[in-house]
N, C-alpha and C positions, 0 to 999 in steps of 0.2 A: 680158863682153859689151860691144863698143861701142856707142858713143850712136846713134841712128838719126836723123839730120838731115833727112829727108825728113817727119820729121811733125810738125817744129816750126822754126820758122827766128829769127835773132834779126838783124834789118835796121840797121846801124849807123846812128847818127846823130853827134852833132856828139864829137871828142870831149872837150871840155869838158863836155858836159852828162851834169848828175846823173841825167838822168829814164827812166826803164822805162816803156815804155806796152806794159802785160801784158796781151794778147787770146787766154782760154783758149779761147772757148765760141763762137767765127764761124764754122767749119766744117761741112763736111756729109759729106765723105769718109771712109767704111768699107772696109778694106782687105777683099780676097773673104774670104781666110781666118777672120779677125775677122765679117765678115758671115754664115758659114757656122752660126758660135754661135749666131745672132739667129735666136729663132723668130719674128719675127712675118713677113707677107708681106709684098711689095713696097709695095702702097701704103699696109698700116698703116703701115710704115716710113717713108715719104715724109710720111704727118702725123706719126708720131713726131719727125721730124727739125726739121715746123714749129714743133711746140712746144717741143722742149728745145733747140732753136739759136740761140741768140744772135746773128741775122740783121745780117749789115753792119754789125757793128761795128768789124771790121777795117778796111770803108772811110773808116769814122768816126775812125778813128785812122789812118787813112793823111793822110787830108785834116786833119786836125791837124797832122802832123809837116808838110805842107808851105807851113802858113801860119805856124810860131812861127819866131820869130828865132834861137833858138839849136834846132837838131835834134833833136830824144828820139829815143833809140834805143826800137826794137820787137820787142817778141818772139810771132809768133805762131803759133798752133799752127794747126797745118796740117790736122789729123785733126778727127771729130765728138768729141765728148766721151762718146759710146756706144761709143768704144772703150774709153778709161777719161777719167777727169774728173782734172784735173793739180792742181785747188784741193781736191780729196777726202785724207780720210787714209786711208791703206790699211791702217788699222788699227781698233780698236776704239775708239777714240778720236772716230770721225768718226762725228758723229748723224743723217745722213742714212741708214746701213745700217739705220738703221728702219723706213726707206720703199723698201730696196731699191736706193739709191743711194750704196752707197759709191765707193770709186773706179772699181770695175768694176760696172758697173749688173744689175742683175738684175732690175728695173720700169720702168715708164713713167711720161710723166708723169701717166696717167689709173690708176696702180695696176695694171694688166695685167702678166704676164709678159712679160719681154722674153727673159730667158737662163734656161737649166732649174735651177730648187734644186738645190743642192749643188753647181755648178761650180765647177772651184780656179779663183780668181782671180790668182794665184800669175804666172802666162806673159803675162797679158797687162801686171800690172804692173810685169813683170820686161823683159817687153819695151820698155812707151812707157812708161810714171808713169814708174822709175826714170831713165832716161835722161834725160827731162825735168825733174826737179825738179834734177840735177845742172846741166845747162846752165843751167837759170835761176839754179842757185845761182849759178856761174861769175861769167851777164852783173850781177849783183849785186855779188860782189866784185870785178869789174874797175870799175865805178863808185866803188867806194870807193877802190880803187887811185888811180886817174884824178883822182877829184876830192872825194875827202873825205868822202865822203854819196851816199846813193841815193835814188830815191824813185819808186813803184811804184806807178803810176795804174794799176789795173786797171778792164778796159773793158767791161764787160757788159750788156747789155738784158732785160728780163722784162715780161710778158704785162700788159695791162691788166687783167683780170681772173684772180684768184687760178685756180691749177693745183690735184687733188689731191692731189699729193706734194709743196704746197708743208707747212712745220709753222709756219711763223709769218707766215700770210700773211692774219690779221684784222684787221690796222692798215692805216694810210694809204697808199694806191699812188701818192705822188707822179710828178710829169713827169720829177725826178730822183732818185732816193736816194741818198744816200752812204753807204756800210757807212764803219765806222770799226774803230781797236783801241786798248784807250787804251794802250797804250804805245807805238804806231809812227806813229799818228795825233795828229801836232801842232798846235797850234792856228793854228799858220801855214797850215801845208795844208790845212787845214779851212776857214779863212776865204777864203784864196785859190778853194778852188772853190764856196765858197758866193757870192763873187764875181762867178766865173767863170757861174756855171750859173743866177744869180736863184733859180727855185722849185725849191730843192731841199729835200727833207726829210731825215731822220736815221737811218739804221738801222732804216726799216720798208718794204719788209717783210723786207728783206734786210742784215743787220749782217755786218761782220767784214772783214778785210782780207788778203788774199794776202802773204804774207813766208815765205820760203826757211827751215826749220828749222835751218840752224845759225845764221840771226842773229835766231829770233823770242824775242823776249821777252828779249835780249842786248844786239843793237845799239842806241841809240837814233841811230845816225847812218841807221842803214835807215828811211826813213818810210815811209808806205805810205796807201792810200786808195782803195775800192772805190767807180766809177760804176756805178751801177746804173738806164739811161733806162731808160721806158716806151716800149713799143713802138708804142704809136699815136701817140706824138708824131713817128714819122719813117719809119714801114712799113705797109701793108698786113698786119695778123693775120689766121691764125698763117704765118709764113714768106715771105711773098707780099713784091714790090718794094719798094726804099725809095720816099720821096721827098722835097718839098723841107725835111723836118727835117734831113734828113742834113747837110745845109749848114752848116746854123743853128748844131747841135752839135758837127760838128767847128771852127767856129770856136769856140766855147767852151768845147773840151777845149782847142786852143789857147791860149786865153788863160789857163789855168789852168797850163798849161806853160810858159809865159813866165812867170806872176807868180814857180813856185817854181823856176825854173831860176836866177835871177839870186843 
């Protein structure tokens, strides 16, 4: 099967720079077919989408790339993450199919059915997950290629107050959190966006970092580092307009892209 490029794009930047600015979860597009599975109705779906969509973060990384000095390239996905979720395992491995949210979702974020028990999730991952975790693998090894090292700011936003399908969302909702991993999360990177960002916090309520399976827990030239804003520091919750955070932050994902680019 070919890649399907229509539901993910990967927008070049400079190419000397090492950096990935990875935007799984900004979408809101359901292909019919794909939306056909979806029991819920039109406007459950339209709050489902406020809730589990990572609202304007693409613009937050667009308006990054064009304030740093050297260019990050961007890869983003073009689809809702209700079609499948690209940072999921699609396997038994991933602990969110606890809550019905492996790669192919089967709940919501308020615990509802979304798709009917027992669906193969089989076609959809075979369709968009595969396809995509290749291409990312790819823009990943051509960084290394390019320039020795990669480093993979992943861009996402979540609720000011905890969801039910969150599982570890008792601790602190800071303005920023950083997920980390210790082996891809450097102290360089780390410090550069605690920098970069002032009040950020650590892996609460969301840890962990996006890295391509054939270089996780291999490379340590891959770095890697999960933003995780809050959403009332730059949107209208749930789903509803940016505003002027958006500014504020893409200038300091900026500047976190500058410090580790050099």
């Amino acid at each position: 099967m070919t890649d399907a490029p229509h539901s993910f794009e990967l927008l070049a930047g400079a190419g000397r720079s090492p950096v990935i600015l990875h935007v799984p979860h900004s979408a809101r597009e359901i292909p019919d077919d794909v939306r056909a599975g979806i029991v819920l109705g039109d406007e459950e779906l339209e709050r489902e989408l406020g809730h589990i969509t990572d609202a304007h973060t693409a613009e937050i990384a667009e308006g990054a790339a064009g304030l740093t000095g050297v260019t990050p390239w961007r890869f983003v996905n073009r689809l809702s993450r209700l079609v499948v979720d690209p940072e999921r395992f699609p396997d038994e491995r991933e602990e969110m199919r606890a809550v019905g949210m492996g790669a192919v979702y089967t709940r919501t974020t308020h615990g509802d059915v979304l798709r009917p028990e027992g669906i193969d999730p089989e076609p959809l991952v075979e369709r968009y997950f595969r396809p995509y975790a290749r291409a990312m693998t790819r823009a990943v090894a051509d960084r290394l290629a390019a320039t020795g090292r990669a480093v993979i700011i992943d861009v996402h936003s979540y609720p000011s107050r905890r969801l039910p399908y969150e599982l570890h969302g008792d601790g602190p909702r800071p303005a920023v959190c950083l997920g980390t991993d210790p082996f891809h999360t450097s102290p360089r990177l780390l410090d550069a966006a605690r920098e970069a960002f002032g009040d950020a916090g650590l892996d609460s309520p969301f840890s962990g970092t996006y890295v391509p399976l054939e270089f996780y827990g291999k490379r340590p030239e891959v770095s890697a580092l999960m933003v995780e804003i809050r959403r009332d520091t730059y949107m209208t919750e749930p789903g509803g307009p940016a505003g002027a955070g958006l500014e504020r932050l893409a200038g300091a994902l900026a500047r976190l892209v500058d410090a580790v680019s050099r």
